[in-house]
C-alpha positions in Angstrom: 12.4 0.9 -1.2 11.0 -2.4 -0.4 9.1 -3.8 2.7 8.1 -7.4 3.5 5.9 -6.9 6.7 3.5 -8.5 8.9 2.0 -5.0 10.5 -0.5 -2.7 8.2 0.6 0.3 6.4 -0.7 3.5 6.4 -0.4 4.6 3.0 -0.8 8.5 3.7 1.7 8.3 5.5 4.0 6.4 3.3 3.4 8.4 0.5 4.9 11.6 3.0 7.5 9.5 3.4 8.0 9.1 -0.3 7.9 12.7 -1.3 9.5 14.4 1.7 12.1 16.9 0.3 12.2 16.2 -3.0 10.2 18.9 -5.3 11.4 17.1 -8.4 8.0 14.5 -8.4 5.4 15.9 -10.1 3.4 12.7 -9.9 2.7 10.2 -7.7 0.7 7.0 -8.4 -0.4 4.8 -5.8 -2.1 0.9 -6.1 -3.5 -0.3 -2.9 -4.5 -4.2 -3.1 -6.8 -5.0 -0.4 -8.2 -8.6 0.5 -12.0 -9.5 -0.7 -14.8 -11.2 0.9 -16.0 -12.5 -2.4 -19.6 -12.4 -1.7 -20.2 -16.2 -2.7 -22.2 -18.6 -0.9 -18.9 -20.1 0.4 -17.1 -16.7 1.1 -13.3 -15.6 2.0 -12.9 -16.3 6.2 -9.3 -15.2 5.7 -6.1 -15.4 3.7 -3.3 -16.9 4.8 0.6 -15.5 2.7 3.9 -17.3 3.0 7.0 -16.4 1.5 10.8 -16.7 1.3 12.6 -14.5 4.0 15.7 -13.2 1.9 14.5 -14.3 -1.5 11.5 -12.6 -1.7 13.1 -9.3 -0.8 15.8 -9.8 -3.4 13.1 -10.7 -5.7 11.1 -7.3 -5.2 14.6 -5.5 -5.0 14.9 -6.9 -8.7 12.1 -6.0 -10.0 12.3 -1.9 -8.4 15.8 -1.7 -9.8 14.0 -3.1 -12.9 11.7 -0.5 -13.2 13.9 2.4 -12.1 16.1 1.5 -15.3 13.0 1.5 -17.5 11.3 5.0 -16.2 12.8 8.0 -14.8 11.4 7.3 -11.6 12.0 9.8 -8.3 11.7 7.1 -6.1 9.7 4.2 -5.5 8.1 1.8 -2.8 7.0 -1.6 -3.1 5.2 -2.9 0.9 4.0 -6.5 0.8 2.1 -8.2 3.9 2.6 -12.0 4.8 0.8 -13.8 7.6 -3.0 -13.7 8.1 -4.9 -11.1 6.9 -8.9 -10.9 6.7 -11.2 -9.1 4.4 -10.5 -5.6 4.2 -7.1 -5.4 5.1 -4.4 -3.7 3.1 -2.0 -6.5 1.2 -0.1 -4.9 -0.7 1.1 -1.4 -1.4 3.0 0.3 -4.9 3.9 3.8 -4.8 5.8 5.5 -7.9 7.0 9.3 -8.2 8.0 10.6 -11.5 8.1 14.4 -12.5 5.2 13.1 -15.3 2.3 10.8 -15.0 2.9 8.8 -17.8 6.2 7.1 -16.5 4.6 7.1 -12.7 1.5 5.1 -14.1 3.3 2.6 -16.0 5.5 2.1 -13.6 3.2 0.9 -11.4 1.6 -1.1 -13.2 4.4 -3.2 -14.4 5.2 -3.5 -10.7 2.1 -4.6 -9.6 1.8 -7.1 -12.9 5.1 -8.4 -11.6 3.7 -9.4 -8.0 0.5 -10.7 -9.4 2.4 -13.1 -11.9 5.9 -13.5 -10.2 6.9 -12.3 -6.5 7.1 -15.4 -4.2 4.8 -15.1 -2.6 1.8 -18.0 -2.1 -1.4 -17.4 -0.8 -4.1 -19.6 1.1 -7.7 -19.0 1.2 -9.3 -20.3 4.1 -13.2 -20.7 3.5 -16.1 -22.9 5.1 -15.6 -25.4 2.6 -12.3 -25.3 3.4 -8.8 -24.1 2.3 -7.2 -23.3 -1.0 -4.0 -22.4 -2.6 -4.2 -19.5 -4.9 -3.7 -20.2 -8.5 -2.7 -17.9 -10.7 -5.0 -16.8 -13.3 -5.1 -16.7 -17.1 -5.1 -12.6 -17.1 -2.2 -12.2 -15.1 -0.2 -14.0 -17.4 -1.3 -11.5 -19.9 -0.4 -9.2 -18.6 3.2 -10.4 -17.7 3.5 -11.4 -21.6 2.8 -7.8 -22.4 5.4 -6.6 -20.3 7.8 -9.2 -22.0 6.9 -8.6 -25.5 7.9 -4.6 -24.7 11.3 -5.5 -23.7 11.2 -5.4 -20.0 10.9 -8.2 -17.2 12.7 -10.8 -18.8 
């Protein structure tokens, strides 16, 4: 399942959601991104994310389908935030149910390599200095060539 949303999350209750009838999961593994203040002299006011209404969802619907062809997943849930969020608030939200850890934790972190690397999604830092556009950074792309080299996220 896939949600593009201004609102918060609750991820207790998402992960209810997830789970509710089906006693085949016998793991669950959850990633939670949350903005930062980045305690710098010149630190985060806020973060401003655009994205493609349509696209983006397509985009993340790819991806799922991706990894529920990859792992034998229970279900899934992928909740992104756009508009303008401040430090501490929930961004982002990966939830993967497998009857075994091992598929439920690599899931989820392919997903959540995939959004820091590829989901179209662009962010703005707004600071005292003045505002930014996020760059991706040398790590992420790691981490998506990992994924490539494996055979999955072409």
């Amino acid at each position: 399942m896939i949600r593009v949303q201004e609102q918060d999350f609750d991820v207790g209750r998402e992960i209810e959601k997830l789970k509710s009838g089906n006693h085949e999961i016998g793991a669950i593994v959850t990633f939670t991104g949350t903005v930062r203040s980045h305690d710098e002299p010149d630190a985060l006011a806020s973060m401003h994310l655009e994205h493609y209404p349509g696209m983006t969802e397509n985009e993340l619907k790819r991806i799922e389908a991706e990894a529920q062809e990859r792992w034998p997943l229970q279900a899934s849930l992928i909740i992104h935030r756009y508009g303008t969020l401040y430090p501490g608030d929930n961004i982002v939200l990966v939830v993967t149910a497998s009857k075994h850890r091992g598929a439920a934790f690599e899931s989820a972190e392919f997903l959540m390599d995939y959004l820091k690397t590829n989901a179209p999604f662009w962010k703005k830092e707004m600071r005292e200095s003045g505002e930014n556009w996020v760059e991706e950074r040398a790590s992420d792309q790691d981490s998506e060539e990992r994924w490539k080299q494996s055979g999955v996220a072409e």
